[in-house]
ZAVEX-513643 format. One record per residue (C-alpha): residue number from 1; residue in three letters; x, y, z. Coordinates in nm, 2 decimals, always signed. Example, Ala and Ser with C-alpha at 12.3 -4.5 7.8 and 13.67 -1.06 7.14 Angstrom:
<sites>
k 1	r ALA	xx +1.23	yy -0.45	zz +0.78
k 2	r SER	xx +1.37	yy -0.11	zz +0.71
</sites>
This chain:
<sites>
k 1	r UNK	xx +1.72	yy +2.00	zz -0.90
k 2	r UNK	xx +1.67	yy +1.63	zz -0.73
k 3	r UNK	xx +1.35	yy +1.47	zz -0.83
k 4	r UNK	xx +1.20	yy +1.24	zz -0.55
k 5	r UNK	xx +0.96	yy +0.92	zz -0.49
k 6	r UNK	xx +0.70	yy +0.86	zz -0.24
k 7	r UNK	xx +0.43	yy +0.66	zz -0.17
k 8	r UNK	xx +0.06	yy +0.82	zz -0.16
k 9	r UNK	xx -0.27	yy +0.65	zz -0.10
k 10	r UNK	xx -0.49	yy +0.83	zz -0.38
k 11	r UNK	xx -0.81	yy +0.67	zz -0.32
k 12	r UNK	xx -0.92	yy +0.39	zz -0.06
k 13	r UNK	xx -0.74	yy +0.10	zz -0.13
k 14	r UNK	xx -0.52	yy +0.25	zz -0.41
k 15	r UNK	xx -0.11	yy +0.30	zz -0.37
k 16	r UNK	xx +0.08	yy +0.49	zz -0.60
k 17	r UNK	xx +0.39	yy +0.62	zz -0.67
k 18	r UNK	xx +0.47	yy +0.97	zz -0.69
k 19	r UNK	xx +0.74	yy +1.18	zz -0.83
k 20	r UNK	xx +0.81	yy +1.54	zz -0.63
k 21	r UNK	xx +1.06	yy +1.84	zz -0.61
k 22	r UNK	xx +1.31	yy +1.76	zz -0.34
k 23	r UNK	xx +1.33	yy +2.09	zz -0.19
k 24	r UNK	xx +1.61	yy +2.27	zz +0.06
k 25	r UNK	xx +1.64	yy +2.23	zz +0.38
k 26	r UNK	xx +1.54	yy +2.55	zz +0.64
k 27	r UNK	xx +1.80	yy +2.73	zz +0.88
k 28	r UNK	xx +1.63	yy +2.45	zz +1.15
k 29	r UNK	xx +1.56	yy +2.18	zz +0.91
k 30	r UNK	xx +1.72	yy +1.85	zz +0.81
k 31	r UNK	xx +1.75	yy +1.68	zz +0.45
k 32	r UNK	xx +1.78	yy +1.29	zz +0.45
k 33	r UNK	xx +1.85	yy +1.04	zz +0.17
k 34	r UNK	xx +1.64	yy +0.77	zz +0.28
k 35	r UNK	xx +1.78	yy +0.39	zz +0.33
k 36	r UNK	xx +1.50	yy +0.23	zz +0.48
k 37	r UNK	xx +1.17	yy +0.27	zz +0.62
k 38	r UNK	xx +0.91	yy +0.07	zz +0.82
k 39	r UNK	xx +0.55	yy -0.01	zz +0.72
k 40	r UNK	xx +0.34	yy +0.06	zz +1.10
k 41	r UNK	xx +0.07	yy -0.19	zz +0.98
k 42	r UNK	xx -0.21	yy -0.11	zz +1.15
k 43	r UNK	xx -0.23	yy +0.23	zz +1.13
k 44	r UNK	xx -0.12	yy +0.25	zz +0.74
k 45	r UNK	xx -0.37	yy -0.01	zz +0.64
k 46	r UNK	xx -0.62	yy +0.17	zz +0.81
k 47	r UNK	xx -0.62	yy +0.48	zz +0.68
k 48	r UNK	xx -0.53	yy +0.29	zz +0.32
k 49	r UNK	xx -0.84	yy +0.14	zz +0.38
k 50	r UNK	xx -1.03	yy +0.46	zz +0.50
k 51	r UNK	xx -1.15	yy +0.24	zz +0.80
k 52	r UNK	xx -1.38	yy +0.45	zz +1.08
k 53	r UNK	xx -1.14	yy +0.67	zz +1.29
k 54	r UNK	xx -0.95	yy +0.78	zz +1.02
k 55	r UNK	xx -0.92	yy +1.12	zz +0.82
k 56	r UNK	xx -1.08	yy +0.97	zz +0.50
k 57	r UNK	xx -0.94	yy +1.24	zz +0.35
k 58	r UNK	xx -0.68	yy +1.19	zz +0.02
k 59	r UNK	xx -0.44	yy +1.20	zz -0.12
k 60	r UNK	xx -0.28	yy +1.07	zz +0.21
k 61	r UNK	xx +0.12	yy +1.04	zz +0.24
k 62	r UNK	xx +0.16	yy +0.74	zz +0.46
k 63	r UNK	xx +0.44	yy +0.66	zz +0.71
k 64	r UNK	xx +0.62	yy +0.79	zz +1.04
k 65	r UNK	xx +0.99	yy +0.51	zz +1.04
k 66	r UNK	xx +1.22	yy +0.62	zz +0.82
k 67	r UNK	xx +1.61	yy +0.54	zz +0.86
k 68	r UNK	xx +1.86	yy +0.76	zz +0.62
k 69	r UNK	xx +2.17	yy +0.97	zz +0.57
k 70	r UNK	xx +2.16	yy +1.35	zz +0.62
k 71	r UNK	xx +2.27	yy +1.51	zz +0.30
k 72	r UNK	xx +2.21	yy +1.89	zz +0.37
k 73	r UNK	xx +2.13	yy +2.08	zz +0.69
k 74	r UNK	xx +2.03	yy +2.41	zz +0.82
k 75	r UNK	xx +2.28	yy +2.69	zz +0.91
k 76	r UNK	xx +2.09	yy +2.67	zz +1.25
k 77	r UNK	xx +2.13	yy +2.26	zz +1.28
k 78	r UNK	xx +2.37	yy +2.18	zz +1.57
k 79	r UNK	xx +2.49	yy +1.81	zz +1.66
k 80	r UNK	xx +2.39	yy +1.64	zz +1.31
k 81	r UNK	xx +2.63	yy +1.62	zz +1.05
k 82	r UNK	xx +2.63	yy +1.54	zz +0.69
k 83	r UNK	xx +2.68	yy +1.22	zz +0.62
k 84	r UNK	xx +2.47	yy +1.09	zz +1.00
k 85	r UNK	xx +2.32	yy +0.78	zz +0.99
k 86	r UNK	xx +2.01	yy +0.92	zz +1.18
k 87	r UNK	xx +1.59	yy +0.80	zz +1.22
k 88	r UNK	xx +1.31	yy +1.06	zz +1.19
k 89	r UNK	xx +0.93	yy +1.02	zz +1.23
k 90	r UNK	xx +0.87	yy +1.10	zz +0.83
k 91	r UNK	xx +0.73	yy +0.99	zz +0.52
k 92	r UNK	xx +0.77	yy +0.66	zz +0.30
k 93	r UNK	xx +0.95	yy +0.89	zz +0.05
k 94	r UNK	xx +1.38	yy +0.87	zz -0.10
k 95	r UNK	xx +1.46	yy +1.20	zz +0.03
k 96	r UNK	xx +1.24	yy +1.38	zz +0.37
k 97	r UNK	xx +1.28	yy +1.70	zz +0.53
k 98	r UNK	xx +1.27	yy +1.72	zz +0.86
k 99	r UNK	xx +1.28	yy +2.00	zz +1.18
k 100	r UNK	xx +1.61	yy +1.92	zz +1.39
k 101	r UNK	xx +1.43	yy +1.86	zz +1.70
k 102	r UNK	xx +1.29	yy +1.49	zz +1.53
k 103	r UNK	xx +1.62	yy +1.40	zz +1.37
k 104	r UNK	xx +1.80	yy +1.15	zz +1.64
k 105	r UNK	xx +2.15	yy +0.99	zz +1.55
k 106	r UNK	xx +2.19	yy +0.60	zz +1.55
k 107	r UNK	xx +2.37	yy +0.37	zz +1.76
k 108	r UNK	xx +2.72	yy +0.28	zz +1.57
k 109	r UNK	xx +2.63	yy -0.07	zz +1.44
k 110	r UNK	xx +2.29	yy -0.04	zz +1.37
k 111	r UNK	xx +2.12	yy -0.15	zz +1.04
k 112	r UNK	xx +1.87	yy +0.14	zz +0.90
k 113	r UNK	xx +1.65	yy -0.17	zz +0.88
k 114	r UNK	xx +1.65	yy -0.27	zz +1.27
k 115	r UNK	xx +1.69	yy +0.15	zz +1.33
k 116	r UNK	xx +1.33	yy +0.19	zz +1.15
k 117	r UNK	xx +1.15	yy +0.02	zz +1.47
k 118	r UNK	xx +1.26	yy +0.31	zz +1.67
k 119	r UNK	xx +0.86	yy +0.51	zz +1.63
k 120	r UNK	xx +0.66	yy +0.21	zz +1.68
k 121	r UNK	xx +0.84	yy +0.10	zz +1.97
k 122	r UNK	xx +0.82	yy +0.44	zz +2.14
k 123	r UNK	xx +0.47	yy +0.44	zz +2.09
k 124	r UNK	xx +0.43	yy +0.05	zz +2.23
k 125	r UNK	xx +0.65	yy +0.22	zz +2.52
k 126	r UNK	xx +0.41	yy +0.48	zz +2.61
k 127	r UNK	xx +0.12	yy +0.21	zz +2.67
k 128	r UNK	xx +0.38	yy +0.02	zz +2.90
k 129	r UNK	xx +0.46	yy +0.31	zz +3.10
k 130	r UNK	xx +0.10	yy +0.39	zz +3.13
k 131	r UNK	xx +0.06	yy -0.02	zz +3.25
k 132	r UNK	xx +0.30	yy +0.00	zz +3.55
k 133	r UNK	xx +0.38	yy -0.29	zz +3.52
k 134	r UNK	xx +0.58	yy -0.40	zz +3.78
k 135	r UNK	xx +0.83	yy -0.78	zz +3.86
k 136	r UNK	xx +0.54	yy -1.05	zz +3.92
k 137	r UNK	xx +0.22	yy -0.85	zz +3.75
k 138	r UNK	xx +0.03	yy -1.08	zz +3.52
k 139	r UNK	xx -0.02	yy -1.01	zz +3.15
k 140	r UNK	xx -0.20	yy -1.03	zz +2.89
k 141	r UNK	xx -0.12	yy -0.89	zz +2.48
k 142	r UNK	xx -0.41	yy -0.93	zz +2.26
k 143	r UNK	xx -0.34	yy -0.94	zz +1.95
k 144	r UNK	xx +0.02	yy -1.03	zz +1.82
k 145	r UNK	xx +0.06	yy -0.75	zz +1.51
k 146	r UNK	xx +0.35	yy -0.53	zz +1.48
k 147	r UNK	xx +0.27	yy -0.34	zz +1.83
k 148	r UNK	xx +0.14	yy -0.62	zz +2.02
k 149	r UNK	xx +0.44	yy -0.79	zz +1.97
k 150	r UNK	xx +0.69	yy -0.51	zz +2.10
k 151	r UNK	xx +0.45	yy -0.43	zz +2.38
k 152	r UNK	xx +0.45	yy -0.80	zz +2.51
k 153	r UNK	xx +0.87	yy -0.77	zz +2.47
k 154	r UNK	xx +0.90	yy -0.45	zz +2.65
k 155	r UNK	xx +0.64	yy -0.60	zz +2.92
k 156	r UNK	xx +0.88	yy -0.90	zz +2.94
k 157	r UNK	xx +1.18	yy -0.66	zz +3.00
k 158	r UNK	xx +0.94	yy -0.49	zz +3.28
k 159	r UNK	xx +0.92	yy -0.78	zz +3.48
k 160	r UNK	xx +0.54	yy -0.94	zz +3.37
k 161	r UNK	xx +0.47	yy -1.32	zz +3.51
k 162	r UNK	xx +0.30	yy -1.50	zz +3.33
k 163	r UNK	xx +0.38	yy -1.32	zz +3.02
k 164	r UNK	xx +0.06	yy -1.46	zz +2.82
k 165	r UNK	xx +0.04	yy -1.39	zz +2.42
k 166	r UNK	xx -0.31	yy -1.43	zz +2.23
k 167	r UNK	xx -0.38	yy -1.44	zz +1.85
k 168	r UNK	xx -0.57	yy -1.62	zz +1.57
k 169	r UNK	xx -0.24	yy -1.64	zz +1.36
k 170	r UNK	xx +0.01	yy -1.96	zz +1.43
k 171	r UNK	xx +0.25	yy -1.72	zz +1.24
k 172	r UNK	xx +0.23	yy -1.41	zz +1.49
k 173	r UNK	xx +0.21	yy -1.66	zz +1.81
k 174	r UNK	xx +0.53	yy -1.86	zz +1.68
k 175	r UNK	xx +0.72	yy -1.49	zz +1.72
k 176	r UNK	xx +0.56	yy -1.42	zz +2.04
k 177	r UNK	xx +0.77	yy -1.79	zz +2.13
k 178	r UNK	xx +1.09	yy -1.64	zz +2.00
k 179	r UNK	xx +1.01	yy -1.27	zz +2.19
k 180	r UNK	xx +0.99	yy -1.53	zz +2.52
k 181	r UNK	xx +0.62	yy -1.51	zz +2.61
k 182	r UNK	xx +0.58	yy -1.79	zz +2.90
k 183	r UNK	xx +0.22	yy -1.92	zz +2.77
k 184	r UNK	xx +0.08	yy -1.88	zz +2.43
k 185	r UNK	xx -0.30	yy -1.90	zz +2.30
k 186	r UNK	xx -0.45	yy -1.96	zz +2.00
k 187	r UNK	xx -0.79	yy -1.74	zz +1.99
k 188	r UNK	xx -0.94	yy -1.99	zz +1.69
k 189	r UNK	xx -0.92	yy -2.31	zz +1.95
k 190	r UNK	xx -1.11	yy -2.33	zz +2.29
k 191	r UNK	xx -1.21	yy -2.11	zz +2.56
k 192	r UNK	xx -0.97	yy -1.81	zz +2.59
k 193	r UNK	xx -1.12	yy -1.70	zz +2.89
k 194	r UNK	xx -1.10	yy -2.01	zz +3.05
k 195	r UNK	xx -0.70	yy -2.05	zz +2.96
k 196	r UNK	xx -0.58	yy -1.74	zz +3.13
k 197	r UNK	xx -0.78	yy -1.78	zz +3.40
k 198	r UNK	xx -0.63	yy -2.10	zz +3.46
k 199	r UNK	xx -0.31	yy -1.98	zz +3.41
k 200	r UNK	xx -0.34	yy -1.64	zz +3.61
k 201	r UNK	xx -0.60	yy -1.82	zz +3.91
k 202	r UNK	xx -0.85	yy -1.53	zz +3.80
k 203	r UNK	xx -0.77	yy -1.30	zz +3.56
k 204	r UNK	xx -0.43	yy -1.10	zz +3.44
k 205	r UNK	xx -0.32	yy -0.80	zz +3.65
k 206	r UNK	xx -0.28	yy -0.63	zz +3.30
k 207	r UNK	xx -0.44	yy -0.67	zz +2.95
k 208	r UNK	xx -0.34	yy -0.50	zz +2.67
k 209	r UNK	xx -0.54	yy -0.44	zz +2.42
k 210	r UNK	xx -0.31	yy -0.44	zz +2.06
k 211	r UNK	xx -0.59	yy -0.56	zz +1.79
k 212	r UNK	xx -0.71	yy -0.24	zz +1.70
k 213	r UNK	xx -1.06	yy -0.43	zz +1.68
k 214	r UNK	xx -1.33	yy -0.29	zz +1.88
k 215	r UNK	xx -1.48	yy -0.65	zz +1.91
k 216	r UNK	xx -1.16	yy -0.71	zz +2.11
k 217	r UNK	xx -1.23	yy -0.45	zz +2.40
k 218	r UNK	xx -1.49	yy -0.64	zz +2.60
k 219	r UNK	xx -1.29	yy -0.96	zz +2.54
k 220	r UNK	xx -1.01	yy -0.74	zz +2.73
k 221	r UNK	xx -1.23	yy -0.65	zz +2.96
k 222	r UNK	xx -1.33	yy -1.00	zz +3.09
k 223	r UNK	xx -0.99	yy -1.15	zz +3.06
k 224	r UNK	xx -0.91	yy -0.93	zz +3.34
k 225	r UNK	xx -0.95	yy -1.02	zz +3.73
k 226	r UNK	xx -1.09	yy -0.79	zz +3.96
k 227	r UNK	xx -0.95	yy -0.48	zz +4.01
k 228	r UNK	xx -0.74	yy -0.52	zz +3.72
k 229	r UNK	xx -0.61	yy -0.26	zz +3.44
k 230	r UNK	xx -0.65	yy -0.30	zz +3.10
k 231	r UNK	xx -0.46	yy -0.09	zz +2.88
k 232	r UNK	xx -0.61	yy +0.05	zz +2.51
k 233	r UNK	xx -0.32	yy +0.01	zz +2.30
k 234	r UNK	xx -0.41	yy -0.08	zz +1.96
k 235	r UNK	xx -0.66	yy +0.23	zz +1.78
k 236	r UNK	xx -1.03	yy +0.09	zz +1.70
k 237	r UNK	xx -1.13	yy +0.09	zz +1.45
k 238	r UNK	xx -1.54	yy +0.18	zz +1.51
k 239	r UNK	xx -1.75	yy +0.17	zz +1.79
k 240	r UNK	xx -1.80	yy -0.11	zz +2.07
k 241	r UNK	xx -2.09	yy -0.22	zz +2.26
k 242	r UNK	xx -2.01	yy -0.29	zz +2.67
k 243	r UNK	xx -2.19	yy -0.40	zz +2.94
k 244	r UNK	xx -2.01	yy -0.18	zz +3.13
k 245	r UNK	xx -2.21	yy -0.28	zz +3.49
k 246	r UNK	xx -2.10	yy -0.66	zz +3.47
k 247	r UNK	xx -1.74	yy -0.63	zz +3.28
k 248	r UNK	xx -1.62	yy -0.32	zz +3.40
k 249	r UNK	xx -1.77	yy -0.14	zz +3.75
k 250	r UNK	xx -1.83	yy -0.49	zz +3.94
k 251	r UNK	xx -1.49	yy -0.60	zz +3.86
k 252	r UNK	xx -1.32	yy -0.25	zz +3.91
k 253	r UNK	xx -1.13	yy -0.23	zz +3.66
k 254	r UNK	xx -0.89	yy +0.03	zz +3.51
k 255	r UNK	xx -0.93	yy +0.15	zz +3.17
k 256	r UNK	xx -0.60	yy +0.35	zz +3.03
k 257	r UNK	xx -0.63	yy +0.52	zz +2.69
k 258	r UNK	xx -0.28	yy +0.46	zz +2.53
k 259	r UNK	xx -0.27	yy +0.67	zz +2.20
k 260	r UNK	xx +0.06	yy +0.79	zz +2.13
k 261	r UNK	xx -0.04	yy +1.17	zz +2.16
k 262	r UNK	xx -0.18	yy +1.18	zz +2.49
k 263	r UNK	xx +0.17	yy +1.12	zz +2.68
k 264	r UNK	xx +0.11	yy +1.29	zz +3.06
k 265	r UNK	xx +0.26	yy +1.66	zz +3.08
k 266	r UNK	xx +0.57	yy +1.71	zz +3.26
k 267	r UNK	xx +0.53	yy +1.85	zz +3.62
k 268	r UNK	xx +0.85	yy +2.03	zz +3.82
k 269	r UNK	xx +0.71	yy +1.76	zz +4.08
k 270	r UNK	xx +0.72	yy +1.47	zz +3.85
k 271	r UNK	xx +0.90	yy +1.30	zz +3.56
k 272	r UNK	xx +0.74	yy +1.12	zz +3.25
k 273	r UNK	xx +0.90	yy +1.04	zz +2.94
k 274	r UNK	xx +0.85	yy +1.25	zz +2.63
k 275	r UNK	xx +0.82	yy +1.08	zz +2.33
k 276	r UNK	xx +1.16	yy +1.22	zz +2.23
k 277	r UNK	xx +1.27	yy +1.01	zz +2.50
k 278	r UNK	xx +1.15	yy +0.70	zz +2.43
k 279	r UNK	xx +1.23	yy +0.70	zz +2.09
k 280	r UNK	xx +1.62	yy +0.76	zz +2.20
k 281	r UNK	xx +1.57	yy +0.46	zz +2.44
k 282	r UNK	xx +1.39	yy +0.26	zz +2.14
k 283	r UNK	xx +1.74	yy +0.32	zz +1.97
k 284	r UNK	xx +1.94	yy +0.16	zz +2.26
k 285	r UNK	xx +1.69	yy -0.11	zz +2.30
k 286	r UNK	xx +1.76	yy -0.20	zz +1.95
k 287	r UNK	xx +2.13	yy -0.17	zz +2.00
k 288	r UNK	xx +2.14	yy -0.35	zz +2.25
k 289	r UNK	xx +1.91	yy -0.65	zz +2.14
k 290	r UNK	xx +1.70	yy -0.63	zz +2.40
k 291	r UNK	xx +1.45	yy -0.62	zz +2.16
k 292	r UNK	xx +1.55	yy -0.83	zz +1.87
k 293	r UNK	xx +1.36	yy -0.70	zz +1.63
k 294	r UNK	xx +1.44	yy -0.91	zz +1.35
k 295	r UNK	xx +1.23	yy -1.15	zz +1.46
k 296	r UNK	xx +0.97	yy -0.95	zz +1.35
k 297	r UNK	xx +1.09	yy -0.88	zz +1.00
k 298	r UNK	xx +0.86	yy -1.05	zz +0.79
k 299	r UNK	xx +0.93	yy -0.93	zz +0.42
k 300	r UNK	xx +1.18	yy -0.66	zz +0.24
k 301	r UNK	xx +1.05	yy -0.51	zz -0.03
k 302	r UNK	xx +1.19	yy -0.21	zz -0.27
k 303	r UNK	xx +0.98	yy +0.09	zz -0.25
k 304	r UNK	xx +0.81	yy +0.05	zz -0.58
k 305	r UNK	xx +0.62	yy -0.28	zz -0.49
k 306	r UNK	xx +0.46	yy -0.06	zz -0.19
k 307	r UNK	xx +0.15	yy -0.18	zz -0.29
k 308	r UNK	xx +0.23	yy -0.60	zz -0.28
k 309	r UNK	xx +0.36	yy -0.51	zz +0.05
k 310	r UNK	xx +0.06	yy -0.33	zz +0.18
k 311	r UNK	xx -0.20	yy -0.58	zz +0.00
k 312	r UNK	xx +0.03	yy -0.82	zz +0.22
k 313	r UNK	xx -0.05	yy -0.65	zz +0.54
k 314	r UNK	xx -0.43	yy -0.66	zz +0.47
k 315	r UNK	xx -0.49	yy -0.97	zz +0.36
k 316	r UNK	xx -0.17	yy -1.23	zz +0.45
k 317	r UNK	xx -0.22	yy -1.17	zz +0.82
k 318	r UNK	xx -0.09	yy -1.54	zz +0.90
k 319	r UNK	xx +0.22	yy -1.46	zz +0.68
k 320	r UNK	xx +0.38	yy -1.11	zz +0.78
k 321	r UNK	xx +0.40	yy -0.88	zz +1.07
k 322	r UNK	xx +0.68	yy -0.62	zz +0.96
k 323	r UNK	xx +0.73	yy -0.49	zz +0.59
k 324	r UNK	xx +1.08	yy -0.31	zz +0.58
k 325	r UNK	xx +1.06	yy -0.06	zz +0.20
k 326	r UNK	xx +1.40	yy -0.01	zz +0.05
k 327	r UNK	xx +1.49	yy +0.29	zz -0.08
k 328	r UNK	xx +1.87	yy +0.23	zz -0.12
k 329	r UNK	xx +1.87	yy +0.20	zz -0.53
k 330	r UNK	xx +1.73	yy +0.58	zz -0.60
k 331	r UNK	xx +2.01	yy +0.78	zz -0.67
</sites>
């Protein structure tokens, strides 16, 4: 019988290392030997850190990016072979089990460590959609972490002019440069208001929200012009106090919740993308290098110094966005 590793937050703030039963796979079920997986930074920390708006219940298994090899299947599986170099939305953990329907093949070519960016990008690709964006629309990211900096990439690829990037961190801004954003601003100097509105004559058609702060919101709020939409991608963490009369109705705005699980239901009458479609298109993106997502590689860690790399995260904000775990060495 195979004996596994994953990582589990025990307590707030404390990462451990656990040894499990690597069990069979169901008739419908996948097993993967995992390569790589992705560290989603804001949410992980978050929960790590049992901020508000999370379950604050543990043990917690953390992680939804992980990039293997199938080594057993279901007599019902159809399409995946052993030996597939394939992503699925599961655990930081060497070996996962996984229901066919989230197990999606990878492009020939691409690294398990590139292929790990498929989840977050699908759920940065949700919040875009939900933007309509269209060729000309001004825009705003704030916040340049892990999310904001593939939602201000796929809003280049949708056409956004001015592209504008905001952040405290010269680290995260110096990516956004590399992703292409036309204007960059640093939040710890000068009047951020003042800057886009200069650059925008007004305000952004579009602001998205990627901090996860809720001191961020009305800052989204007035960096938009009138009759603008801002977008609430990043998950706050607490509650936020709005002068909703001055910031939001006299301006008349658009406010679009953008969490990953409230995606519109398809209609016979009209199309929206399912998550499972998103993530296939995250996979060509990658391919492709329309999204170069090595830029956004901060650090490479093995899996048992999980808990440098999340310490990282929290506190080395001006040092890393993405944390790639290697699992490659278990056997």
């Amino acid at each position: 019988m195979v004996r596994g590793k994953r990582i589990v937050f025990t307590d707030p703030s404390r990462v451990e290392i656990e040894e499990y039963q690597v069990s069979e796979p169901n008739e419908d079920e996948v097993l993967i030997k995992t390569v790589s997986t992705l560290i989603s930074s804001g949410t992980e920390t978050a929960y790590l850190l049992a901020l508000p708006n999370t379950p604050r219940k543990f043990p917690i298994y953390p992680g939804y990016s992980n990039s293997g090899i199938v080594i057993a299947k279901g007599e019902n599986v159809e399409g995946i072979e052993v030996g597939d170099r394939v992503v699925a939305p599961a655990n930081h953990a060497s070996h996962v089990i996984v229901n066919k329907r989230y197990v999606f093949r990878m492009p020939t070519g691409l690294s398990h460590d590139e292929a790990t960016f498929f989840n977050v990008i699908a759920i940065a690709l949700q919040g875009i959609r939900k933007a309509q964006i269209e060729i000309g629309d001004s825009v705003v990211v704030l916040g340049l972490g892990l999310i904001g900096q593939l939602a201000l990439a796929l809003a280049k690829l949708n056409g956004a002019l001015p592209l504008i990037g905001i952040d405290f961190y010269e680290y995260r801004l110096k990516i956004a440069e590399k992703l292409e954003a036309d204007y960059i601003i640093d939040a710890s100097k000068g009047d951020i208001e003042k800057e886009v509105y200069d650059i925008t004559d007004g305000g952004a058609e579009v602001v998205i929200e990627a901090t996860g702060n809720p001191k961020a919101i009305p800052v989204a709020f007035k960096l938009a012009r009138r009759f603008g939409r801002v977008i609430l991608l990043g998950s706050t963490r607490g509650e936020t106090t709005v002068n909703f009369y001055s910031d939001v109705h006299k301006k008349g705005l658009t406010i679009i919740g953008a969490h990953n699980s409230v995606r519109p239901r398809y209609e016979s009458h009209h199309f929206w993308w399912t998550a499972e479609d998103d993530i296939k298109l995250a996979l060509k993106l990658i391919s492709l290098k329309r999204i170069d997502v090595r830029n956004l590689i901060s650090l490479k860690l093995p899996y048992n110094r999980a808990t440098e790399a999340y310490d990282k995260l929290i506190n080395a904000k001006n040092e890393v966005v993405a944390i790639i775990l290697d699992w490659s060495l278990i056997n």
